[in-house]
Structures are given as structure tokens and as C-alpha cells.
matplotlib code that plots the C-alpha trace (Angstrom):
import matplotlib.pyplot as plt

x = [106.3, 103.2, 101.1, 98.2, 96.8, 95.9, 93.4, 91.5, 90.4, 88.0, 87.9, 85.7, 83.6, 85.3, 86.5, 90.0, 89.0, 88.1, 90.3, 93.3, 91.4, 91.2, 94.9, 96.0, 94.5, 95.9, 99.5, 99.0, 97.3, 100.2, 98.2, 98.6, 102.2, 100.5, 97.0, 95.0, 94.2, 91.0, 91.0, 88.9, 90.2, 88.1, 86.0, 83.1, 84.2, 82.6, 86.3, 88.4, 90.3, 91.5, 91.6, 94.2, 96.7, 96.0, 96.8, 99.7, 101.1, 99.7, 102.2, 105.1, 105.3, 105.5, 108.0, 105.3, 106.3, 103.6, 103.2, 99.7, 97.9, 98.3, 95.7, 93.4, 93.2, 92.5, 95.3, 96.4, 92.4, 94.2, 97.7, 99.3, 101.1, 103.7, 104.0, 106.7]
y = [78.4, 80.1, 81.1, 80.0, 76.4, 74.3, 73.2, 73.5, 71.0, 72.2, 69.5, 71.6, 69.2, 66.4, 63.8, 63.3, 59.5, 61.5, 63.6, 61.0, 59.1, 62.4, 63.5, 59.6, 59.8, 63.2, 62.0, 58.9, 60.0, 63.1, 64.8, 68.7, 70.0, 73.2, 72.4, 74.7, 72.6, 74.1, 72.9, 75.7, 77.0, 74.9, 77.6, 75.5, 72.3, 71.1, 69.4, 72.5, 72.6, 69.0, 69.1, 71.6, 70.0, 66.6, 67.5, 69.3, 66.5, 63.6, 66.1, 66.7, 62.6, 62.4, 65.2, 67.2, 70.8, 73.4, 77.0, 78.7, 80.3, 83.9, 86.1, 86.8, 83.0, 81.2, 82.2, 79.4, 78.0, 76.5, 75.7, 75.8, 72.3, 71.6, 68.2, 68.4]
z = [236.5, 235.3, 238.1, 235.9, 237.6, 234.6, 236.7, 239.8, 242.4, 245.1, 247.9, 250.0, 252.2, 251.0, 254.0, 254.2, 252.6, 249.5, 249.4, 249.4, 246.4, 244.3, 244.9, 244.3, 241.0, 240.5, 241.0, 239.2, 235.9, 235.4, 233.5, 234.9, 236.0, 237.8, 240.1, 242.2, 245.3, 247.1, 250.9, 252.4, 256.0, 257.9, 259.6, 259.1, 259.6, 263.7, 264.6, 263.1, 260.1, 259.5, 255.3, 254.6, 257.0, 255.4, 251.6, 253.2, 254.8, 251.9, 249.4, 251.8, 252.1, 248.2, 248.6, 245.9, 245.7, 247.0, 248.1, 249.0, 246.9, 247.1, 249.1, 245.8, 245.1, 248.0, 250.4, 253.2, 252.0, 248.9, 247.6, 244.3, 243.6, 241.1, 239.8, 237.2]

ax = plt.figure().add_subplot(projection="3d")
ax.plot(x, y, z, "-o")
ax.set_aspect("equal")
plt.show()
């Protein structure tokens, strides 16, 4: 795979209600095979990092292939999904 996203997504303060609806839509339009999936580390978030877990766990129910961004793009704040 090219480690060039064809697009990024930045869910940063989204809920995890929005969040759902934007990757639902991403998984059901197929339009990108490589995504850049912002989730932010949660540092700011009052109840602890919630968001990152969640698209984690929305992707390994789909059984969606994912690794985390390297350091220079995000790190464990955003994850590089495959969906081809």
C-alpha cells in the first residue's frame, strides 16, 4: 500500500454518535482504499480518551484493516485504515 492516505478524516471533538455516522458513510460509499482517521489522544477530552478506542473497536468489528499512523502523522492520535 502507499503510505499516502487518499484522504483524511479528522474526528477531533466529534462524539462517538458522530463519529459512527461519518465512518458508516465511509464504509458504505467505498470511495477511498487508504484513509487517514484523526482521533486525537484524548488529552483534552474531561472523561479520558474515549474516541480512539471507539473507531478502534467500530473497525475491528468490521474486521477493517488498520495500523497507527506513524509518529510524524499522528501516531496512536490517528490510524491509517485500509478498505480494499
Amino acid at each position: 500500500y502507499a503510505r499516502i492516505p487518499e484522504t483524511i478524516i479528522d474526528l477531533h471533538g466529534y462524539t462517538t454518535r458522530e463519529a459512527e455516522e461519518v465512518l458508516h458513510t465511509l464504509i458504505r460509499e467505498r470511495k477511498y482504499a487508504h484513509v487517514r482517521i484523526i482521533t486525537g489522544k484524548g488529552n483534552r477530552s474531561a472523561h479520558g480518551p474515549v474516541l480512539a478506542q471507539f473507531v478502534r473497536d467500530y473497525l475491528n468489528a468490521r474486521q477493517i484493516r488498520y495500523n497507527n499512523a506513524k509518529l510524524h502523522e499522528g501516531g496512536e492520535g490517528a490510524l491509517e485504515v485500509f478498505l480494499k
